[in-house]
C-alpha positions, 0 to 999 in steps of 0.5 A: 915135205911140200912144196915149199919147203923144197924151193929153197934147197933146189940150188944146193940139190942140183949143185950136189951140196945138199946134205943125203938127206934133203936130197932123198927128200926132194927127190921123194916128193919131186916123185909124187908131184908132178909140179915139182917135177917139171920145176927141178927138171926146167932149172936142171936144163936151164943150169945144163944150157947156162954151163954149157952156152952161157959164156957165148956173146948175144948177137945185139938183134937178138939182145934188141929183140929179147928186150922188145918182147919182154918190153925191157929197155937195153942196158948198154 
């Protein structure tokens, strides 16, 4: 498996809607690379924190100053 052949499925993985098999093959090569690793690990922790504070309100100073930063304009 390469690594690209691993983005797509990286969803159903952490989902735990993939078939045995792909989720052995992920995790085999997620073992051997490190890039890999740090992605599946980054978007489990970015799924944990979504589940578990995604349904909290963004005070309007800090949506303001994530915007500024990204030099996004506020959608209201």
């Amino acid at each position: 498996m390469q690594c690209k052949d691993m983005l797509g499925s990286l969803s159903d993985y952490l989902d735990g809607e993939l078939e045995a098999q792909w989720c052995a093959e992920i995790e085999r090569h997620v073992a051997e690379c490190g890039n890999c690793r740090v992605v599946v690990d980054t978007l489990q922790k970015t799924v944990l924190l979504y589940r578990t504070y995604g349904h909290e309100e963004i005070p309007e100073d800090a949506k303001d100053r994530l915007y500024a930063v990204l030099n996004l304009k506020a959608v209201r």
